[in-house]
KOLKEMAR-742310 format. One record per residue (C-alpha): x, y, z; residue in three letters. Coordinates in nm, 3 decimals, padded with zeros to 5 digits. Layout:
<nodes>
(node (X Y Z) "Ala") ...
</nodes>
This chain:
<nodes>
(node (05.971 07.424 06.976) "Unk") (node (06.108 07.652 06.739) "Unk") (node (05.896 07.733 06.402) "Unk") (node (05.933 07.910 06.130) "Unk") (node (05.580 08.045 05.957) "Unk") (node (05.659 08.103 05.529) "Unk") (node (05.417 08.395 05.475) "Unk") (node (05.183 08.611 05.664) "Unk") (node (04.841 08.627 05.541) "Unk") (node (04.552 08.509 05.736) "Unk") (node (04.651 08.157 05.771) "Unk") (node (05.013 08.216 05.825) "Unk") (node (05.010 08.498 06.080) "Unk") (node (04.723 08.353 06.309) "Unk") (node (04.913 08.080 06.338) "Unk") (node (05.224 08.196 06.418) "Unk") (node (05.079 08.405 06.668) "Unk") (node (04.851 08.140 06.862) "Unk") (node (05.167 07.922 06.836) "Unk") (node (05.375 08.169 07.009) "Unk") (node (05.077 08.247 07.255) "Unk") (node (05.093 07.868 07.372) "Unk") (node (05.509 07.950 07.420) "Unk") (node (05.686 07.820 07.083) "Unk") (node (05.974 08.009 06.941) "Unk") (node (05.813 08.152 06.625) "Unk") (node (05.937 08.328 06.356) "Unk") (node (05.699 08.466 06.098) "Unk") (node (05.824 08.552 05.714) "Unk") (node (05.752 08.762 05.463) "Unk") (node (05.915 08.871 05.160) "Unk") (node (05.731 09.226 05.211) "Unk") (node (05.968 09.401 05.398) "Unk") (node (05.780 09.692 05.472) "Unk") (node (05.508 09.460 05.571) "Unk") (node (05.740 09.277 05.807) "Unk") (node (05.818 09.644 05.941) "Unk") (node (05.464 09.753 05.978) "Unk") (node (05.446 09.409 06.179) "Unk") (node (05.768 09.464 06.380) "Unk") (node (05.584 09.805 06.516) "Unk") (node (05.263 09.609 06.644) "Unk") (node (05.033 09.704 06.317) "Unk") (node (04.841 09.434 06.206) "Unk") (node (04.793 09.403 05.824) "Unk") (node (04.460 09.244 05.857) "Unk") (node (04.171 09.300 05.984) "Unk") (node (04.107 08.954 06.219) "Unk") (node (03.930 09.013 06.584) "Unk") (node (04.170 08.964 06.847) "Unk") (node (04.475 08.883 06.658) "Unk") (node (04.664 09.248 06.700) "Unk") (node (04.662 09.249 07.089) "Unk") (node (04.766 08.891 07.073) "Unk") (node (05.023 08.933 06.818) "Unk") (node (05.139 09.252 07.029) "Unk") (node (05.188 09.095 07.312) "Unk") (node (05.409 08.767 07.225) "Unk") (node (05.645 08.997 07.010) "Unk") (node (05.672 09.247 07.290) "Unk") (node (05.741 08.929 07.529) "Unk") (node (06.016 08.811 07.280) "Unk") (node (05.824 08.462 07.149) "Unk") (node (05.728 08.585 06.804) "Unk") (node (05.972 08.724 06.566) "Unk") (node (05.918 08.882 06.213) "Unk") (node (06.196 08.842 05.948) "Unk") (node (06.234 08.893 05.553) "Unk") (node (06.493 08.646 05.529) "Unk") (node (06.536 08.252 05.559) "Unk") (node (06.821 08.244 05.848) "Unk") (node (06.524 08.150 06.167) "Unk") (node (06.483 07.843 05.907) "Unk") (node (06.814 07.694 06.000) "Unk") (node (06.687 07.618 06.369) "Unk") (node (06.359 07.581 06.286) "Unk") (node (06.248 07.195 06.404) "Unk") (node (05.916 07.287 06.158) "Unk") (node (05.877 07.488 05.857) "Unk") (node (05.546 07.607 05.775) "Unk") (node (05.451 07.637 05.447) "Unk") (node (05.166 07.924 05.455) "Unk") (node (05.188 08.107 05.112) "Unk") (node (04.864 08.137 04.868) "Unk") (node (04.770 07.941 04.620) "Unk") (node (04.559 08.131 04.349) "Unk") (node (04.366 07.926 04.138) "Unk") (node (04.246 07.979 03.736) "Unk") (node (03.865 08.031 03.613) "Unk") (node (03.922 07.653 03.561) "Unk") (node (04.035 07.555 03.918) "Unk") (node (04.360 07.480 03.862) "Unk") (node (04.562 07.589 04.187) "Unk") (node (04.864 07.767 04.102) "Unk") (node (05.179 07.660 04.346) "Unk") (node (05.386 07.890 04.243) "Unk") (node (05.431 08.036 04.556) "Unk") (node (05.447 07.686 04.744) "Unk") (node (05.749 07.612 04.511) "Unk") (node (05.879 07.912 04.575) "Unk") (node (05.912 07.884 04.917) "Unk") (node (06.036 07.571 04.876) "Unk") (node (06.339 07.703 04.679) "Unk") (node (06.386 07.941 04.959) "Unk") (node (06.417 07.744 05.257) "Unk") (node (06.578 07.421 05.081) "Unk") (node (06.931 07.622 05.171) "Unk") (node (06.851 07.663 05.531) "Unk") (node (06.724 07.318 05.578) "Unk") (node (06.871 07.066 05.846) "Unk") (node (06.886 06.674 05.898) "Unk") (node (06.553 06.625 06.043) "Unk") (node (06.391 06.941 05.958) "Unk") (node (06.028 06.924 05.903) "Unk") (node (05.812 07.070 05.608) "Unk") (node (05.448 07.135 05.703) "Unk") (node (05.206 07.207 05.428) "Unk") (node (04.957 07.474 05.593) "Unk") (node (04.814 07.619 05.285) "Unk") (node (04.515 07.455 05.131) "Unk") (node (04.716 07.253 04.802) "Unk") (node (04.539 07.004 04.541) "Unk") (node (04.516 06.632 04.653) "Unk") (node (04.864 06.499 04.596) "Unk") (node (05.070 06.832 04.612) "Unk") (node (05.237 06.713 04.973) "Unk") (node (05.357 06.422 04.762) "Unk") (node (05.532 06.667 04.505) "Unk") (node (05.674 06.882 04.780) "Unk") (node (05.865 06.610 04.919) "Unk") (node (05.997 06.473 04.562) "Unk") (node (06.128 06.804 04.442) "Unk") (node (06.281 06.905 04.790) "Unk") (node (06.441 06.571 04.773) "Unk") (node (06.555 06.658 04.393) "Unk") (node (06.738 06.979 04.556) "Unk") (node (06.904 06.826 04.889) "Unk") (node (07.078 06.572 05.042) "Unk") (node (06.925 06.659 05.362) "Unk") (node (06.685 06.420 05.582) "Unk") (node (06.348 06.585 05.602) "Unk") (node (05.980 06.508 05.608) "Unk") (node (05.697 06.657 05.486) "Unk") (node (05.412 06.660 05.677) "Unk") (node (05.031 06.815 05.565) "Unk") (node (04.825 06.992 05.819) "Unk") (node (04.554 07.159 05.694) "Unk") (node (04.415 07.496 05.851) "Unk") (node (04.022 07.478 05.946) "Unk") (node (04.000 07.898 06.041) "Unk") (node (03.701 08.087 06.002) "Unk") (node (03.804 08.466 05.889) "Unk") (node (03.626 08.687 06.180) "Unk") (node (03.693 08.381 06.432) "Unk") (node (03.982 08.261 06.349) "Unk") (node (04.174 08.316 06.648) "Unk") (node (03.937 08.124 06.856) "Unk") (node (03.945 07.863 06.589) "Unk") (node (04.295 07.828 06.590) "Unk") (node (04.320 07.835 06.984) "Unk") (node (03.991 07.604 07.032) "Unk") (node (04.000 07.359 06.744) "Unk") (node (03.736 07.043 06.679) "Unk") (node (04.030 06.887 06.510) "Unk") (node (04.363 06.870 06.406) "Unk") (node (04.450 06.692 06.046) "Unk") (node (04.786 06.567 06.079) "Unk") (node (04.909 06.359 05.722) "Unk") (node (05.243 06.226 05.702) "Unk") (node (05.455 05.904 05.540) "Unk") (node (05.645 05.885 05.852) "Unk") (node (05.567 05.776 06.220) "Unk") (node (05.791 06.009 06.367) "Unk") (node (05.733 06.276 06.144) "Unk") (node (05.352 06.240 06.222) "Unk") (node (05.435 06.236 06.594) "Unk") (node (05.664 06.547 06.632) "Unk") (node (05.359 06.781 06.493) "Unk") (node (05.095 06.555 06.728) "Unk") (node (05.356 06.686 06.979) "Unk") (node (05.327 07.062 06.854) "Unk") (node (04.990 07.078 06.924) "Unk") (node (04.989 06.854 07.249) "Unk") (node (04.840 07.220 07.484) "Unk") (node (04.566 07.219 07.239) "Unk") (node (04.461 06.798 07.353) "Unk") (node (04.465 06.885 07.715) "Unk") (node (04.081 06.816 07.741) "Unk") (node (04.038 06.617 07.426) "Unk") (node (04.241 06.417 07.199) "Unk") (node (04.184 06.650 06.866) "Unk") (node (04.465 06.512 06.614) "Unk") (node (04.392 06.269 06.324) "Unk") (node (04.652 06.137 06.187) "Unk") (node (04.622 05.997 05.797) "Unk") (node (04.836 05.994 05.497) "Unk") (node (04.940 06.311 05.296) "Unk") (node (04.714 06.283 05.035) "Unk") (node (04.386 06.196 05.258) "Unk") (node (04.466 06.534 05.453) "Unk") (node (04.473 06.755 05.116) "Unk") (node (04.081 06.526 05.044) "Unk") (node (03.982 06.626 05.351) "Unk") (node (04.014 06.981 05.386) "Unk") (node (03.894 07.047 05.033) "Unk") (node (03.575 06.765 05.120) "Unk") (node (03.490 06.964 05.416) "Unk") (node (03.473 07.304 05.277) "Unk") (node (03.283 07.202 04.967) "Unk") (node (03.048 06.994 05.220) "Unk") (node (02.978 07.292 05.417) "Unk") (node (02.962 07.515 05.052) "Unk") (node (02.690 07.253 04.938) "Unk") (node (02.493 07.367 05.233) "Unk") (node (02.505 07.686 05.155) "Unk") (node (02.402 07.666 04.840) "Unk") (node (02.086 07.395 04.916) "Unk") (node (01.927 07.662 05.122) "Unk") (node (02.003 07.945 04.893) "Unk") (node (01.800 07.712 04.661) "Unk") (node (01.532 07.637 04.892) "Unk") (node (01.515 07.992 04.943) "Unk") (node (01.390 08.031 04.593) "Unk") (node (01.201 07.787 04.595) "Unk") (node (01.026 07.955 04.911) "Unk") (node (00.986 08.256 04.701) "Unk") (node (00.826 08.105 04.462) "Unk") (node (00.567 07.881 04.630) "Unk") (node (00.482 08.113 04.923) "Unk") (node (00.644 07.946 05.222) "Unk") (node (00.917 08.125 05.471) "Unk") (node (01.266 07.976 05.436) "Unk") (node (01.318 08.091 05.790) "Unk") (node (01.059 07.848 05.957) "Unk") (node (01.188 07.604 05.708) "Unk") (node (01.514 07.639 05.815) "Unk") (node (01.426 07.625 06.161) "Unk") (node (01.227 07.304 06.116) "Unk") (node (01.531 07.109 05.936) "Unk") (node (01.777 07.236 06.158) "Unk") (node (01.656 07.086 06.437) "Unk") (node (01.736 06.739 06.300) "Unk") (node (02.044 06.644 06.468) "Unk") (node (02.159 06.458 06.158) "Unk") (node (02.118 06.808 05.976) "Unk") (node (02.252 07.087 06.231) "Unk") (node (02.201 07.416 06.241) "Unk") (node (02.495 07.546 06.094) "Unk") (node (02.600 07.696 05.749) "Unk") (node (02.187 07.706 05.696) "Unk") (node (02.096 08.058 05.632) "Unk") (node (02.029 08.181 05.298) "Unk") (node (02.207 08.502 05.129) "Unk") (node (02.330 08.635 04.885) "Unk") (node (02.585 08.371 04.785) "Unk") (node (02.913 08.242 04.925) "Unk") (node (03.256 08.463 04.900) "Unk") (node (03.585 08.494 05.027) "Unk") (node (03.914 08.288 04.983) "Unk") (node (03.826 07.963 05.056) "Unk") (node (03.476 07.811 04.918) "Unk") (node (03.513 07.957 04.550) "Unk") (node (03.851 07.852 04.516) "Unk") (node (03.821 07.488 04.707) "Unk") (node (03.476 07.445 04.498) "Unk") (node (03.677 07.503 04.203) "Unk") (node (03.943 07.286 04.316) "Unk") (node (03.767 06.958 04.349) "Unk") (node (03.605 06.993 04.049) "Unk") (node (03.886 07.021 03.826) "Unk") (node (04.094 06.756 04.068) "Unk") (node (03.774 06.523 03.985) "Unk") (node (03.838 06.599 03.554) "Unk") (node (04.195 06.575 03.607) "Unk") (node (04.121 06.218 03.708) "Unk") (node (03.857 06.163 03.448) "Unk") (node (03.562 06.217 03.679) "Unk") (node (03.289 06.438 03.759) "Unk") (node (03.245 06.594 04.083) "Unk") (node (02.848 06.668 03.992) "Unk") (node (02.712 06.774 04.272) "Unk") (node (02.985 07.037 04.357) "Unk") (node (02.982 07.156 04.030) "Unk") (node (02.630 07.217 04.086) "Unk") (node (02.717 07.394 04.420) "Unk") (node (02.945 07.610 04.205) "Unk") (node (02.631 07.728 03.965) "Unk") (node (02.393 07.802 04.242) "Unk") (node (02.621 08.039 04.357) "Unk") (node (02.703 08.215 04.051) "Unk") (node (02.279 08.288 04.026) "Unk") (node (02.282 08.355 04.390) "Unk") (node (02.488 08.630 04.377) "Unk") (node (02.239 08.793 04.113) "Unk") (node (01.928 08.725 04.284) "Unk") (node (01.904 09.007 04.481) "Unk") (node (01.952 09.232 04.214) "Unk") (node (01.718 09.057 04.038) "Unk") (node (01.425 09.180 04.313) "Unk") (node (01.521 09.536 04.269) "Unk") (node (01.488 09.503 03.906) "Unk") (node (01.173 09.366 03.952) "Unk") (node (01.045 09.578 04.172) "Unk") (node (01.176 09.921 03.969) "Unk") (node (01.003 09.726 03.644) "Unk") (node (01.364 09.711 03.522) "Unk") (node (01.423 10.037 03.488) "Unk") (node (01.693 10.142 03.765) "Unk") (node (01.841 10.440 03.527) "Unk") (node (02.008 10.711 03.732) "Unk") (node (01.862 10.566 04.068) "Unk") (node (02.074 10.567 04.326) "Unk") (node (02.127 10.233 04.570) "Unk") (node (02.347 10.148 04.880) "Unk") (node (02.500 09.873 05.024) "Unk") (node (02.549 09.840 05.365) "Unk") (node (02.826 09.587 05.394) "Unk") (node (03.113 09.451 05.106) "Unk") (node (03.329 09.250 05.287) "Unk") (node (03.229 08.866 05.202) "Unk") (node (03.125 08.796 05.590) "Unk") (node (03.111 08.984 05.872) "Unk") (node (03.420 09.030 06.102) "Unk") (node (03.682 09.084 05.827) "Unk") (node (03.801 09.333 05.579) "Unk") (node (03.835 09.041 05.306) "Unk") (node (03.645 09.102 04.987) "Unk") (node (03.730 08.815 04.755) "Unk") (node (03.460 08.689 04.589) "Unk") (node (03.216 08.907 04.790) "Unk") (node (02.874 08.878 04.648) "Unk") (node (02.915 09.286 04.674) "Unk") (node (03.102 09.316 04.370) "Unk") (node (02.814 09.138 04.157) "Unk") (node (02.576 09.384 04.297) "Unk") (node (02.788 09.657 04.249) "Unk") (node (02.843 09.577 03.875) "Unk") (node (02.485 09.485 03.777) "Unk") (node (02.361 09.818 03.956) "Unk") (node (02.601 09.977 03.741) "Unk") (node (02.531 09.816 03.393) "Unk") (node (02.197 09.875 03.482) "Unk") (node (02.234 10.255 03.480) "Unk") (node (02.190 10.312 03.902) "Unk") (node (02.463 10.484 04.131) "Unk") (node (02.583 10.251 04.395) "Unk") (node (02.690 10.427 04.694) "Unk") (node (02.825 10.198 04.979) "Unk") (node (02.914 10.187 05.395) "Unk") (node (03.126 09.873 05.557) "Unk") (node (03.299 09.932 05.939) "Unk") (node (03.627 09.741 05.760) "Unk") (node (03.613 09.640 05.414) "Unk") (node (03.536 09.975 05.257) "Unk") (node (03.875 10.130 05.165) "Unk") (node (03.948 09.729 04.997) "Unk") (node (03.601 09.761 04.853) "Unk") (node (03.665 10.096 04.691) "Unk") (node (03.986 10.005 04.574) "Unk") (node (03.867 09.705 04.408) "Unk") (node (03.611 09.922 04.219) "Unk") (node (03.802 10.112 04.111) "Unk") (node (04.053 09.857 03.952) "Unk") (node (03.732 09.753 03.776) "Unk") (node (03.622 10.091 03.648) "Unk") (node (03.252 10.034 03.848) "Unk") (node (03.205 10.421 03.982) "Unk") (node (03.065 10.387 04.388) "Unk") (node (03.080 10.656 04.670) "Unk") (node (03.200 10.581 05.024) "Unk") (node (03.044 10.690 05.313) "Unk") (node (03.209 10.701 05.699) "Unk") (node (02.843 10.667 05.823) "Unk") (node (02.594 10.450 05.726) "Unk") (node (02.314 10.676 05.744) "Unk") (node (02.479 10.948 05.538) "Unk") (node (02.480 10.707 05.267) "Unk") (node (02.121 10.682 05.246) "Unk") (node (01.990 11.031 05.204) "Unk") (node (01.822 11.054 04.896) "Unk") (node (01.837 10.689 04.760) "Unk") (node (01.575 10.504 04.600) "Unk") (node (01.679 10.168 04.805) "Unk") (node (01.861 09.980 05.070) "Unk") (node (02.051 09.641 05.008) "Unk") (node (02.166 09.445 05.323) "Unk") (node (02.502 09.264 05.164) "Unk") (node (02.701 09.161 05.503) "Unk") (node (02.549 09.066 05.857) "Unk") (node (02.767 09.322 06.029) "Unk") (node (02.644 09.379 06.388) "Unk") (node (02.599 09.750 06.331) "Unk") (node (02.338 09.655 06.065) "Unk") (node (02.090 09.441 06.265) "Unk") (node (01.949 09.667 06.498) "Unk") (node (01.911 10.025 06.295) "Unk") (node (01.678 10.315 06.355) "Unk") (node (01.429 10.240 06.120) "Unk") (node (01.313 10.618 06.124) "Unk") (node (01.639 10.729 06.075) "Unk") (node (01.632 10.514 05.776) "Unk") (node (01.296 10.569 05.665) "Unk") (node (01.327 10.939 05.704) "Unk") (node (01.690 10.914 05.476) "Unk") (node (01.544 10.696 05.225) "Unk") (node (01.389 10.907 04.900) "Unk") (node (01.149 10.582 04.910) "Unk") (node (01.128 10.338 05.190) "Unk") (node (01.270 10.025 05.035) "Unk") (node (01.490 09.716 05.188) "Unk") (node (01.598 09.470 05.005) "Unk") (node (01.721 09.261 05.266) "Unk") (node (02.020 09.017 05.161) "Unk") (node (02.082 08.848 05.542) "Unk") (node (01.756 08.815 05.655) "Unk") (node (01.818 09.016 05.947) "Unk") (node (01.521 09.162 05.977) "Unk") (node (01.193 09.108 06.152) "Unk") (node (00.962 09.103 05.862) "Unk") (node (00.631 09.255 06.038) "Unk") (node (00.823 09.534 06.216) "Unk") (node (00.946 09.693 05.930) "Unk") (node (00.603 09.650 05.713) "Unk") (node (00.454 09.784 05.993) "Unk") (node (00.645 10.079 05.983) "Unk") (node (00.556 10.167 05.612) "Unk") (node (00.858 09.965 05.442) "Unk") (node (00.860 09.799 05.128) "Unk") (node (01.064 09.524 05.206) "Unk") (node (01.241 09.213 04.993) "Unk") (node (01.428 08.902 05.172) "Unk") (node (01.563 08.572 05.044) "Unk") (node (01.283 08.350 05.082) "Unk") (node (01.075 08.525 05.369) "Unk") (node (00.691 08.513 05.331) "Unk") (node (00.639 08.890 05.278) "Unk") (node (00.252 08.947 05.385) "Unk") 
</nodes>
């Protein structure tokens, strides 16, 4: 089938790619055209494990295509519709950009062409799509909503592996065409669900405020563990084995980031007031996290009696997870800026976020000094703070840290360490919700 992918951020160039990989005609646009260039000579412009070799490949082998104009559009039998969709403090999700690309590809539409929604759009936007195409062409088209379920850091193997595929559409055939896009992907298992439009939009927002609501319960249990005495790790452990519970999305940390949670969480909320309701519980989600993302902070003040005035910190990690160079709504920059306002020098390490990170900072006037290695970084500072569960974090020399360290502090943001190892070695040592003894 041939495809056409409108934009070429996360969502938009893993799929493209993994659509080409499974032998579709795919053409990926971008109204960056040095972007597109960079692309066209194999560099990927994100940071996404596995996705450069694969992207490499199927452009090399003549299945995926990279364009800053609308012209693949014309023989395109689907158009997807990739592009962000920022949202206010509010919530409010700004489709600008969906509109946009609308205007651009009504010209190169055909009878039959199909619109797929991709980008993650307020309950009743596919709706809206299809009245103002229809307000700008005579053409026959549908408009179909298929929510992406990607994981930055695994979203290749997301994308090529899914546990479902969310297919909403008014019409049968419409409906079926997609089901037929993604038939290599049902070999084994019949993924695809189909619904309406508007239940597809509900249900990628409900699922990623679900799994945020987790998050934030055991961030809240964590302090709660803190408080009383108990270890949030042998809670966790004990819960999680309850199959109606699961394991996943149960570790405490310092809060949720990136460019999905916040912005969904936000979403629903103000989809619920537009409506004249109140989404309560995931507005409650929404204020754990904001405190989350101060708590650990709020040991070191503790701890330095709340006097951190020309002290100097680090952070190993800034990107929001592990696995990517994103750093929207990384609980880093909260840390960074209360360190700051609080007087202390934040110096920082990350393997791919750092340059973003810095960058950022910088935008925001919050001095912080880079470091290539993340020992360097330590010499001389009055604490460590654990911010992402990179792999190179989780098994350090603890003497090369101790010996760096002016004192031997962790404040450990991930949990990742064993607590009696590193007490036993002469650290003081915070966690979120660990029983320190």
């Amino acid at each position: 089938m041939k495809l056409s992918i409108i934009g070429t951020g996360y969502v938009g160039l893993v799929t493209g790619t993994c659509f080409a990989e499974m032998g579709h005609d795919v053409t990926c646009i971008d109204i960056d055209a040095a972007k597109v260039e960079r692309m066209k000579k194999g560099e990927c412009p994100i940071y996404e494990p596995g996705l450069e070799p694969l992207m490499q490949s199927n452009y090399k082998e003549g299945r995926l295509h990279f364009a800053n104009n609308y012209d693949s559009v014309t023989k395109a039998e689907a158009i997807f519709l990739a592009v962000g969709t920022p949202s206010s403090d509010d919530g409010q999700a700004d489709l600008k950009y969906v509109f946009g690309a609308c205007d651009s590809i009504i010209p190169y539409l055909q009878d039959g062409s199909i619109v797929v929604v991709k980008s993650t759009v307020p309950v009743g936007t596919g709706n809206k799509v299809r009245e103002y195409i229809k307000g700008k062409t005579n053409k026959k088209f549908y408009v179909v909503n298929n929510p992406e379920f990607l994981k930055e850091g695994s979203a290749v193997d997301d994308f090529m592996k899914p546990e479902r595929i969310i297919i909403g559409a008014q019409e049968i055939e419409a409906a079926q065409r997609i089901d037929d896009l993604y038939e290599p992907f049902n070999r084994q298992v019949k993924r695809t669900i189909h619904m309406s439009n508007i239940s597809a939009e509900m249900t990628k927002y409900a699922a990623n405020c679900f799994l945020a609501t987790k998050i934030s319960f055991m961030n809240e249990v964590a302090r709660l563990c803190d408080i009383v005495g108990a270890d949030v790790e042998e809670v966790r452990h004990g819960i999680s084995t309850d199959s109606r519970i699961g394991s996943q999305f149960l570790y405490p940390g310092p809060g949720y980031g990136g460019s999905c949670f916040p912005k969904d969480v936000k979403a629903l909320v103000f989809t619920a007031k537009e409506h004249g309701a109140r989404f309560k519980i995931v507005e409650a989600v929404e204020e754990v996290n904001k405190e989350q993302k101060k708590y650990l902070v709020s040991k070191v003040k503790k701890h330095f009696k709340d006097d951190l005035k020309g002290k100097t910190f680090v952070l190993w990690g800034t990107a929001f997870k592990a696995n990517t160079d994103d750093i929207r709504e990384t609980p880093a920059i909260d840390t960074a800026i209360a360190l700051h306002q609080a007087g202390a020098k934040v110096r920082f390490h990350d393997p791919e976020a750092a340059d973003n990170f810095e960058k950022l900072m910088g935008q925001m006037n919050i001095p912080v000094d880079q470091f290539e290695n993340k020992y360097d970084a330590l010499n001389g500072a009055d604490g460590l703070l654990i911010i992402t569960e990179w792999k190179q974090y989780r098994a350090p020399d603890f003497e090369e840290i101790k010996s760096r360290l002016k004192t031997p502090i962790i404040f450990d943001g991930r949990n990742l360490y064993n607590t009696k190892k590193v007490l036993e070695m002469g650290f003081t040592y915070y966690a979120i919700g660990k029983a320190i003894k």
